[in-house]
BADREN-146666 format. One record per residue (C-alpha): residue in three letters; z, y, x. Coordinates in pm, whole numbers, plus 32768, in hexadecimal, padded with zeros to 4 digits. Layout:
# residues N
  code    pz    py    px
   ALA     Z     Y     X
...
***
This chain:
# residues 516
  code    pz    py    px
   UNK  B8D3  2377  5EF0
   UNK  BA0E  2295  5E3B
   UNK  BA5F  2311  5D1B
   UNK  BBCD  22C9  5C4C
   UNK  BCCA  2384  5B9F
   UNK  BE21  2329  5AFB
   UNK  BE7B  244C  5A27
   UNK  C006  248C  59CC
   UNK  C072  2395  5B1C
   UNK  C118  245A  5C43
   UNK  C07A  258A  5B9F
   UNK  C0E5  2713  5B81
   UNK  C148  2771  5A2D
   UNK  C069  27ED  594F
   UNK  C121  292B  58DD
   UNK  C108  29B3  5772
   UNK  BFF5  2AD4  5767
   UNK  BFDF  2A9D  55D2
   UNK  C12F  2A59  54EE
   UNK  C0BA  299A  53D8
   UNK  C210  2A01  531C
   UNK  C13D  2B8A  52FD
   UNK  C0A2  2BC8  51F3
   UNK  BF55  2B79  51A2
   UNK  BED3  2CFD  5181
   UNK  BF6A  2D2F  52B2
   UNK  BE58  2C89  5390
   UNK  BD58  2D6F  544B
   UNK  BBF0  2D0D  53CE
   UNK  BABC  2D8E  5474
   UNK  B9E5  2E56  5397
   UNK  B8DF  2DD1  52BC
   UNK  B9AD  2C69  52E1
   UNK  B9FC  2BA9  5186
   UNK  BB55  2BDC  50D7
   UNK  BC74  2B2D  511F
   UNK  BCD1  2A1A  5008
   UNK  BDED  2AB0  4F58
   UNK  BF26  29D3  4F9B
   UNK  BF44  29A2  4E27
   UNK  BE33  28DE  4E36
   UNK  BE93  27EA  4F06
   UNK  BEEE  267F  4EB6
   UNK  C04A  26C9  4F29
   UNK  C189  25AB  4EA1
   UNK  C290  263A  4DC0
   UNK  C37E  25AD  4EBE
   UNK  C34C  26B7  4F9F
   UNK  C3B8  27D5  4EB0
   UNK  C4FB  274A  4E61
   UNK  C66E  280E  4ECF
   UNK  C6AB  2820  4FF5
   UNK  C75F  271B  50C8
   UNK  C8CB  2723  50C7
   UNK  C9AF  26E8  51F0
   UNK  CA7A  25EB  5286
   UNK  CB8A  268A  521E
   UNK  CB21  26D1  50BD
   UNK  CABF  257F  5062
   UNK  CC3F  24F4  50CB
   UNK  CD2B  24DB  51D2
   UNK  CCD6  2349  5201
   UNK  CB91  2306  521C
   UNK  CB45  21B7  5172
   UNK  CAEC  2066  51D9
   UNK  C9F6  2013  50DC
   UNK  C96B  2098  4FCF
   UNK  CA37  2109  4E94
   UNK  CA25  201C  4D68
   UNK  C9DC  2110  4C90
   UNK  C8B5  2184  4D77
   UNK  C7BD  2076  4D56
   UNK  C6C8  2040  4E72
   UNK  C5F3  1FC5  4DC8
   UNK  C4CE  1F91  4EEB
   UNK  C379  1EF9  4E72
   UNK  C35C  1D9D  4E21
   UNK  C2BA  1CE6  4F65
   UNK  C126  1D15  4F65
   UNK  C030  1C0F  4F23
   UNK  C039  1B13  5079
   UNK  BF10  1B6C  515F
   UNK  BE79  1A61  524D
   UNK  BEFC  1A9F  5388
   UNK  BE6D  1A2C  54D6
   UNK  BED2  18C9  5548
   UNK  BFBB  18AD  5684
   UNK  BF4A  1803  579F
   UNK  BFC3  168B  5779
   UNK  BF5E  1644  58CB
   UNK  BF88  16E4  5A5B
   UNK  BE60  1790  5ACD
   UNK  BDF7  1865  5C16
   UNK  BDC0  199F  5C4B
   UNK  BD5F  1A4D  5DAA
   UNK  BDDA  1B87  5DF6
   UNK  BCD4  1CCD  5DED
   UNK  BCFA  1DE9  5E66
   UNK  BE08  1EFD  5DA8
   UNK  BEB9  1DA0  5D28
   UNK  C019  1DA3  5CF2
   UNK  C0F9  1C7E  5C9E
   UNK  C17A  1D63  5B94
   UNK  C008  1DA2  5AFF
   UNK  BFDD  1C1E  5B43
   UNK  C101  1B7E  5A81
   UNK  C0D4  1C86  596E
   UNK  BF45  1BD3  594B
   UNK  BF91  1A7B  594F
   UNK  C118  1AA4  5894
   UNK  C21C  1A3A  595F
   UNK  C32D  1B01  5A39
   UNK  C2EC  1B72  5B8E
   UNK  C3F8  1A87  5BE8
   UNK  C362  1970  5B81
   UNK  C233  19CF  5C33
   UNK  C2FB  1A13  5D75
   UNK  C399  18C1  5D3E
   UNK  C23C  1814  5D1E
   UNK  C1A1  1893  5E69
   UNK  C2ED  189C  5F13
   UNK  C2C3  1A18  5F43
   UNK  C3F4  1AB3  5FCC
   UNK  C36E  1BFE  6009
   UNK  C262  1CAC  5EF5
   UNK  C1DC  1D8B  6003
   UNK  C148  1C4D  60B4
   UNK  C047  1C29  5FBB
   UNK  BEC3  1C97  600F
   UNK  BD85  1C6A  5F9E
   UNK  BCEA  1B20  5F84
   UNK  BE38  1A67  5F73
   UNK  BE35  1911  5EAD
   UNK  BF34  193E  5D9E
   UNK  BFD4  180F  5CC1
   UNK  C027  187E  5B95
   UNK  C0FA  17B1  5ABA
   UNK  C0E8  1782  5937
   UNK  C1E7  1846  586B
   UNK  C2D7  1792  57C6
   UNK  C333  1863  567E
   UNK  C454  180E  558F
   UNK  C49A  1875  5459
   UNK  C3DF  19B6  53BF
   UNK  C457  1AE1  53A0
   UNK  C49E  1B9D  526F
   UNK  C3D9  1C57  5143
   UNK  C4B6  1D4A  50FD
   UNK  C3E3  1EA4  50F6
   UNK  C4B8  1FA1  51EB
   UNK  C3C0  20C2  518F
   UNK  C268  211C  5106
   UNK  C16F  2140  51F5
   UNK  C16C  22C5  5173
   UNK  C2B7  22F9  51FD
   UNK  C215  2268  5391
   UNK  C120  2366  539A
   UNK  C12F  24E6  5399
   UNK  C053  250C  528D
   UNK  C080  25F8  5117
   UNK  C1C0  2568  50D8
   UNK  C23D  2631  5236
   UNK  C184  2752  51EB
   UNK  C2AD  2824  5130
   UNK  C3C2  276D  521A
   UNK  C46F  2872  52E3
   UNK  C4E0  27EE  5406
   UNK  C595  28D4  54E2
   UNK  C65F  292C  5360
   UNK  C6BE  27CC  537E
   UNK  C72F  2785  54B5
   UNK  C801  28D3  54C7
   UNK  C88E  286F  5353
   UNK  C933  2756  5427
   UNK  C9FE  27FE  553C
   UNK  C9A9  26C2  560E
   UNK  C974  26BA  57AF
   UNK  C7E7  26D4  572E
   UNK  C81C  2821  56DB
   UNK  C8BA  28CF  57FD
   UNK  C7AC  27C8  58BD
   UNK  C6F0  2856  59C5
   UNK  C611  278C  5AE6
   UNK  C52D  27F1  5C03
   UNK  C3DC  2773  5B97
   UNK  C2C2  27A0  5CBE
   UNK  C359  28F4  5D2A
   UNK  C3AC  296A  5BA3
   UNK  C4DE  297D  5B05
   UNK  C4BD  28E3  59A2
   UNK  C5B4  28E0  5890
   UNK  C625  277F  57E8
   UNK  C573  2806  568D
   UNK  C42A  2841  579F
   UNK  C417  26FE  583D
   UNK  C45F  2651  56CD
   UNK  C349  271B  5621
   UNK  C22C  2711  5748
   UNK  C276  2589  5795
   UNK  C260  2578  55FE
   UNK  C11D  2646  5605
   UNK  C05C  25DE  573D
   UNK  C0A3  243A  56B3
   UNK  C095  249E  556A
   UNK  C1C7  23DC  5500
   UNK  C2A6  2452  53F3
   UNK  C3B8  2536  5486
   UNK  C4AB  24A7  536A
   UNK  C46E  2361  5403
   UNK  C4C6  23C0  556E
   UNK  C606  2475  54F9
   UNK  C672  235C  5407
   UNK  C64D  227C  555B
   UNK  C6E1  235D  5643
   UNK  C80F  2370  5560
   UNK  C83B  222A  557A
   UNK  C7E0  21C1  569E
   UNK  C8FA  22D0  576E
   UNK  C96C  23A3  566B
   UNK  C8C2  24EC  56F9
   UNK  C884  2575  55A1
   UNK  C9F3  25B8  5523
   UNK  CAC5  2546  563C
   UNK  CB2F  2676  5743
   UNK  CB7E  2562  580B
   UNK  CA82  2436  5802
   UNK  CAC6  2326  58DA
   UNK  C9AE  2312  5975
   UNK  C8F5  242F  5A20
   UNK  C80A  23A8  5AFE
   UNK  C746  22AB  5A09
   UNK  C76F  2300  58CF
   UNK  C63E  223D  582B
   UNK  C706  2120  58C8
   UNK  C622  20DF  59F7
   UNK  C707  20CE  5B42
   UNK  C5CF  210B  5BFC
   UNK  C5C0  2218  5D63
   UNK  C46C  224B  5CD8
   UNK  C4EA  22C9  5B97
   UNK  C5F6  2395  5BBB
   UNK  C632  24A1  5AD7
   UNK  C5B5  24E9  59A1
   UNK  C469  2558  59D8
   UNK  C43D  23FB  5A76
   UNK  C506  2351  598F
   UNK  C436  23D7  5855
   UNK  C2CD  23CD  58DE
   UNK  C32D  225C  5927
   UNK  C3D4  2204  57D2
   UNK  C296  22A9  572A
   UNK  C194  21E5  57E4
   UNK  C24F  2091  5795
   UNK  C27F  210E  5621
   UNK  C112  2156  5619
   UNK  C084  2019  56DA
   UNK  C13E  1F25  55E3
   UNK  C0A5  2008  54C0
   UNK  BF3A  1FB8  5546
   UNK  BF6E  1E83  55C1
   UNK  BFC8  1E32  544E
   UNK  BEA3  1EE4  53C1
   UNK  BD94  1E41  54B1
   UNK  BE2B  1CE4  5452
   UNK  BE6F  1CB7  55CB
   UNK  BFA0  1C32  55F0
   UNK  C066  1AFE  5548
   UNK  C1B6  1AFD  55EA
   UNK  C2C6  1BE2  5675
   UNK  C386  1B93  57E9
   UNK  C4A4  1C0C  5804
   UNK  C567  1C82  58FE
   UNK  C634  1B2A  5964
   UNK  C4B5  1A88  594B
   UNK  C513  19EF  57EB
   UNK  C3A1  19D5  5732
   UNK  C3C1  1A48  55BD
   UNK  C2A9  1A0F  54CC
   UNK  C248  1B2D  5420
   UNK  C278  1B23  52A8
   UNK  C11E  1B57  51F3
   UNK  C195  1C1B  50E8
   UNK  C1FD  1D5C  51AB
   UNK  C169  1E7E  51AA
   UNK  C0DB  1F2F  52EE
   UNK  C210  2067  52FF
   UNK  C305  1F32  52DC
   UNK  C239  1E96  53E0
   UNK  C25C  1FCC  54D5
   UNK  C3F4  1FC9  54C7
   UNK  C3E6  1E13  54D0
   UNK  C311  1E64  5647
   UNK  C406  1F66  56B1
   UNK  C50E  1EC8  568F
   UNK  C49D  1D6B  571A
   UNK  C481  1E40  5849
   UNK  C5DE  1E77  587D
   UNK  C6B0  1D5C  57A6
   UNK  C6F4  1BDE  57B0
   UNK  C6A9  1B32  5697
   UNK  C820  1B47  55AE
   UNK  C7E9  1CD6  5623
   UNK  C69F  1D3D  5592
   UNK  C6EC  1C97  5444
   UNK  C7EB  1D8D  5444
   UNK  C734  1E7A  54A4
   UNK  C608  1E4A  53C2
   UNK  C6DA  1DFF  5293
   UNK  C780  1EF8  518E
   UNK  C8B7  1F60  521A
   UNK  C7EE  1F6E  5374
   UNK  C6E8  20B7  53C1
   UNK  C6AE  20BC  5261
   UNK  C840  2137  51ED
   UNK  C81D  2243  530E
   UNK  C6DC  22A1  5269
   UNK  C763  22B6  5115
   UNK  C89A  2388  5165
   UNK  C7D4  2484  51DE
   UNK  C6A0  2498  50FF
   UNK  C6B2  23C8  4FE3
   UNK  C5E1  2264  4F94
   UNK  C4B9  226D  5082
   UNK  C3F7  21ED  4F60
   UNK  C417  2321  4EAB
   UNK  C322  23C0  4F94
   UNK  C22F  2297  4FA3
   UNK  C09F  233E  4F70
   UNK  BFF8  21CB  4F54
   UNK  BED4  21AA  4FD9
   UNK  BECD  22B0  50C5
   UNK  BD91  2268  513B
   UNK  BCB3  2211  4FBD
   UNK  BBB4  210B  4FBA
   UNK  BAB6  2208  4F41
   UNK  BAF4  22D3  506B
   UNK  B9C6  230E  517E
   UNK  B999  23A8  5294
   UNK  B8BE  252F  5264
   UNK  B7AC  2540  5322
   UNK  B7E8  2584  5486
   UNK  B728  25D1  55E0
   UNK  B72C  2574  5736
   UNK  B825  2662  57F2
   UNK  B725  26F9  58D6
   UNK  B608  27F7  58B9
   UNK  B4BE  2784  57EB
   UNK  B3AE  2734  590C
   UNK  B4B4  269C  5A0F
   UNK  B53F  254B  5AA1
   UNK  B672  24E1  5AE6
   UNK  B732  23A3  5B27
   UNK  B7D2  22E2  5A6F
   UNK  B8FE  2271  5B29
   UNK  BA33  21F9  5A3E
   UNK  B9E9  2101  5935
   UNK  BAFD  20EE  582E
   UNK  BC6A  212B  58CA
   UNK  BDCD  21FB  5877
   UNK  BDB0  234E  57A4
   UNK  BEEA  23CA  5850
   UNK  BF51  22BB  591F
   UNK  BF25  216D  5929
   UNK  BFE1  2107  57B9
   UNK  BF19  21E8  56D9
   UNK  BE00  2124  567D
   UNK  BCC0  2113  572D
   UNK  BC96  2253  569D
   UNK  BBBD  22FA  57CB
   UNK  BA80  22ED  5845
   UNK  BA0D  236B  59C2
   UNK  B8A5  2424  5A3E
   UNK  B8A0  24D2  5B9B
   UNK  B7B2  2600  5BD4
   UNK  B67E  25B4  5CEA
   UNK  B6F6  265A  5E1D
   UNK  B7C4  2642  5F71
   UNK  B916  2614  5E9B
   UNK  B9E3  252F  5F42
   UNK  BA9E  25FF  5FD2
   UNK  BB2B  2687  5EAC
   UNK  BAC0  2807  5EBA
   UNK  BA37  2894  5D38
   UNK  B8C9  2851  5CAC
   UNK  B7F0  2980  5CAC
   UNK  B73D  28C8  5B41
   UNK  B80C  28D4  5A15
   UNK  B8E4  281B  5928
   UNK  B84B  285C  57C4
   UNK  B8E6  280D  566A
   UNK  B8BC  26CF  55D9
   UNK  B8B0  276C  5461
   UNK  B94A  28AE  53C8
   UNK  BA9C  28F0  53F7
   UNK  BBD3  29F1  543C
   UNK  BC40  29EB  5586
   UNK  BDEC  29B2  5569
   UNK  BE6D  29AB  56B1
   UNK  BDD5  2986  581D
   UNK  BE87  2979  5945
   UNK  BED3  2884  5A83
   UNK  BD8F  27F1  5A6C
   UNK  BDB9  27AE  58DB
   UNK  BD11  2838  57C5
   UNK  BD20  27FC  562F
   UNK  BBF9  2827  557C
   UNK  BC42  2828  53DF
   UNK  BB33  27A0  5307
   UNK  BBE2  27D3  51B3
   UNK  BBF2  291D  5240
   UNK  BD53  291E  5194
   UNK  BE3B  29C9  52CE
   UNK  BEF4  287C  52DA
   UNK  BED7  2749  53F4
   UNK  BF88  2662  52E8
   UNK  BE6B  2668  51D3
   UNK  BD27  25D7  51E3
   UNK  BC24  25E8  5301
   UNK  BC7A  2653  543B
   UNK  BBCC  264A  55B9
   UNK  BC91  2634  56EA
   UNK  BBE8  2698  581F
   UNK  BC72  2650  5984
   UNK  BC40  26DF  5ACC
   UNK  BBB6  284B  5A5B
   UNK  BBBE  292F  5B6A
   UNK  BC8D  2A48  5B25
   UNK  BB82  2B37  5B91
   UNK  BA8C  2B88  5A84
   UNK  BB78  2ABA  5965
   UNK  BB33  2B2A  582E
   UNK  BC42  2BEA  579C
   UNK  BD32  2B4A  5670
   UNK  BD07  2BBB  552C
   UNK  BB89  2BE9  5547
   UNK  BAA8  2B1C  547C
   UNK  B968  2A5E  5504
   UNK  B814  29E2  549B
   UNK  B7DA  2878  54F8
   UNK  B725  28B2  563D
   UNK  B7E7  29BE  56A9
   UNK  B87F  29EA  57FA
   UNK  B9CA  29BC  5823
   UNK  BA0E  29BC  599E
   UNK  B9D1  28FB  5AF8
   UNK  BA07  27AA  5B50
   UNK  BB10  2759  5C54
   UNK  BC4E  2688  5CA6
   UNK  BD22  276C  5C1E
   UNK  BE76  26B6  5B4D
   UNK  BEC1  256C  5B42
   UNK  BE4F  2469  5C9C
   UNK  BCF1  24A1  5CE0
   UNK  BC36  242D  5E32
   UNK  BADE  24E2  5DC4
   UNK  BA49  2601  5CF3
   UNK  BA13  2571  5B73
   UNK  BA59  25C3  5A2B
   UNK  BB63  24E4  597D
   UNK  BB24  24FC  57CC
   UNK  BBD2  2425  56DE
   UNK  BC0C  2467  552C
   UNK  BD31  246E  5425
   UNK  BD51  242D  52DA
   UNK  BE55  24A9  523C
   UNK  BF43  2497  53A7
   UNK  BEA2  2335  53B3
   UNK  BDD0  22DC  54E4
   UNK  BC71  226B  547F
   UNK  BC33  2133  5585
   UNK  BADD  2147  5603
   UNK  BAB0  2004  562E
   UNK  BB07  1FAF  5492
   UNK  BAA2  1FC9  5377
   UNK  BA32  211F  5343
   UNK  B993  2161  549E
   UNK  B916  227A  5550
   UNK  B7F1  22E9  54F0
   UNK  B766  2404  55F0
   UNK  B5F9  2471  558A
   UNK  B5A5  2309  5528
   UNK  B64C  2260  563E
   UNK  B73A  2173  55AA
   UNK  B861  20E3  569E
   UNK  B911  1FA2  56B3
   UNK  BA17  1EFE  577F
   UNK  B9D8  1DE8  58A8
   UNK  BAFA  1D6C  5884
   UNK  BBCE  1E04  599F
   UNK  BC29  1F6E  599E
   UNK  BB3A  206C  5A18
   UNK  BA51  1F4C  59FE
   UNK  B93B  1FAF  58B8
   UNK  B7EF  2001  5853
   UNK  B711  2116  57BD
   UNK  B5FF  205F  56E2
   UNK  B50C  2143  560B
   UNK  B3F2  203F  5573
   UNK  B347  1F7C  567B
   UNK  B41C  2034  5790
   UNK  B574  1FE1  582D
   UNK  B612  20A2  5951
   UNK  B74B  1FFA  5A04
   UNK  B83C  20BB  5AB1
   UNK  B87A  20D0  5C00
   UNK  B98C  217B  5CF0
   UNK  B865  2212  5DB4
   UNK  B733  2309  5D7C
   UNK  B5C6  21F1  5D46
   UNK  B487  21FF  5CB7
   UNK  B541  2105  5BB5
   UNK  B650  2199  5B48
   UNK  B55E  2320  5AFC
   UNK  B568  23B2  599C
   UNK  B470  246B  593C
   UNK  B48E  2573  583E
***
């Protein structure tokens, strides 16, 4: 049995079975189950409550090209300078594995896929295979990049300062192309406010933040007319065409340069002309997120544009006001643990673990997720007869596609505090949304249901706040004592409860078994 998933890559959409815009009395509880937290309550940012957001139209016939004088910015002063890691100052080696990309390869060792190419004389990236002897040169960075704070890291994920943000209200408040929008999504018709709000929901990245971009990256908020249809995140990519494409990609590369920034992983930017920027050490991660995206796309003169104040930022500002109004800092407190939580199996059974530390919802959102395969003839994909169980209380928001939201601040809202995604639920014997569970409850069947799967598992990964929790950082997982850390590579980790340690393994051993 080999066991992977990717959740959120090539995927079907996970459609909205819970609108976290009702309110909070109107979710179905089982009886006997705790109270819903009144929404009053909740730690929710005065930012959120204020008028509504005026139009295009209202705020003038020109829209500006900076900032008014009498409108000061004023962003936060640059942070204290962190210790970033050292680039490589000499070439190395590397020799192709297999699932190795020149893309995942240059994005490792910092330089451009160009300048890989170039190295190896590689004309054709479909050449490469496993075992290959790579050169890899050293970069050569010039000067760093800037400190200026685009946005806080609040305003990159969809956490309580999205909660009140009506969406759909917005987008039709614009009279753009976005709003007469409509795309064939795996067989479903979706609306432009659709895609926006389940790309913003399933990545958890702020849904001001992708409409601030797509403004002004093609205009598709206010313009009728944008001039550009096809790739409107700016990506003139087959792959990506249309914006269901276009936003599930901009909201992985948003999130990847959010948690690269947050695990301390990454010292330098390549952009899309191969320059090498140094990153500046005084940024903060959500600044971080829009310096990656754009190094994705823009030479060098480009992205300072781009990451500047009459770049992203003034298209930002038009429409909502100074990011930094909205900033909740930290989102994720120092005094903040883990609850207790189980294994996501039965008591009395063993399962596999097979997925160390790897994507939440794709491969950008931290190493949020964690992998364990029931015992069984599973490879070929059909449902577990054992259950999934609940790794603590919760209220069940939304399951469908394969997806379901467990809510440990039992508050009726994905955006605020705890929260458990499971992957690959069979549909058959899912637990219903709006139900509350015991920890140890079942919720439904294993399966490769949603998202790329190649075997029967369970896929689990944890929020805080809209953040992704990394398992591999530092507030691990911590499953019925077993604690788990990273190995270095995704899907690559460990399970360690005192004496113990488990590695995983894409397969179904007598060394990979937990017992619970």
């Amino acid at each position: 049995m080999s066991v992977s998933c990717t959740p959120g890559v090539n995927q079907s959409v996970v459609y909205p079975t819970y609108d976290p815009f009702l309110p909070v009395d109107q979710v179905t509880l089982v009886a006997g189950s705790p109270p819903v937290a009144e929404l009053t309550n909740s730690p929710l940012p005065s930012p959120a409550l204020r008028e509504p957001t005026p139009t295009r139209a209202q705020l003038s016939v020109e829209i500006p090209t900076q900032i008014p004088a009498d409108q000061p910015l004023n962003t936060p002063t640059p942070d204290a300078a962190r210790a970033l890691p050292t680039p490589r100052q000499e070439a190395d080696q590397y020799m192709v594995q297999d699932g190795d990309s020149l893309g995942f390869i240059a994005e490792r060792y910092g330089i451009s896929i160009k300048t890989l190419m170039e190295a190896n004389n590689i004309t054709d990236a479909d050449l490469l295979y496993s075992g290959m002897l790579l050169n890899v040169p050293a970069p050569n960075p010039g000067d760093a990049g800037p400190s200026f704070k685009v946005i806080p890291d609040s305003e990159l994920v969809y956490g309580p300062a999205g909660v009140f943000f009506e969406i759909r209200s917005f987008i039709d408040s614009q009279n753009g192309y976005l709003e007469m929008y409509e795309q064939d999504v795996n067989g479903f018709v979706l609306s432009g406010y659709e895609i926006v709000w389940i790309v913003a929901r399933n990545y958890s990245v702020n849904p001001r933040l992708l409409l601030a971009l797509l403004e002004y990256q093609s205009g598709w908020v206010t313009n009728s007319n944008p001039f550009n249809t096809s790739y409107p995140m700016g990506l003139a990519d087959e792959d990506h065409y249309g914006l269901y494409r276009q936003l599930t990609w901009a909201a992985d590369t948003l999130n990847q340069g959010y948690y690269l920034w947050k695990a301390n992983a990454i010292s330098t930017w390549v952009m899309n002309d191969g320059t090498v920027v140094p990153v500046d050490p005084t940024i903060n991660a959500g600044t971080a997120a829009v310096q990656y995206f754009f190094s994705k796309l823009d030479d060098r003169s480009t992205w300072e544009t781009d990451v500047s104040g009459t770049g992203l930022l003034l298209s930002y500002y038009v429409f909502f006001g100074n990011p930094f109004d909205y900033a909740i800092e930290p989102l994720v407190s120092p005094s903040v643990v883990q609850p207790t939580m189980n294994l996501p199996f039965s008591e009395g059974e063993t399962w596999y673990y097979t997925g160390g530390p790897h994507g939440g919802w794709d491969s950008g959102s931290a190493w949020a997720a964690l992998d364990f395969a029931p015992p069984g003839e599973n490879g070929s994909c059909l449902a577990s007869t054992l259950w999934v169980t609940a790794l603590a209380d919760g209220l069940v928001l939304r399951a469908s596609n394969g997806a379901l939201i467990l809510d440990l601040d039992n508050d009726g809202y994905e955006q605020t505090g705890w929260v458990i995604l499971y992957m690959h639920v069979a549909e058959e014997g899912r637990i219903e949304p709006g139900e509350y569970l015991f920890a140890g409850e079942r919720i439904g069947h294993p399966s490769c249901e949603g998202g790329v799967s190649n075997a029967t598992h369970i896929h689990i990964a944890r929020k805080y706040n809209g953040e992704w929790i990394a398992a591999d950082g530092q507030m691990p997982f911590i499953l019925d004592g077993w604690v788990s850390s990273g190995g270095g590579r995704e899907y690559d980790g460990y399970l360690t409860r005192g004496t113990l340690t488990i590695e995983a393994l894409d397969s179904a051993s007598e060394l990979n078994q937990v017992y619970r």
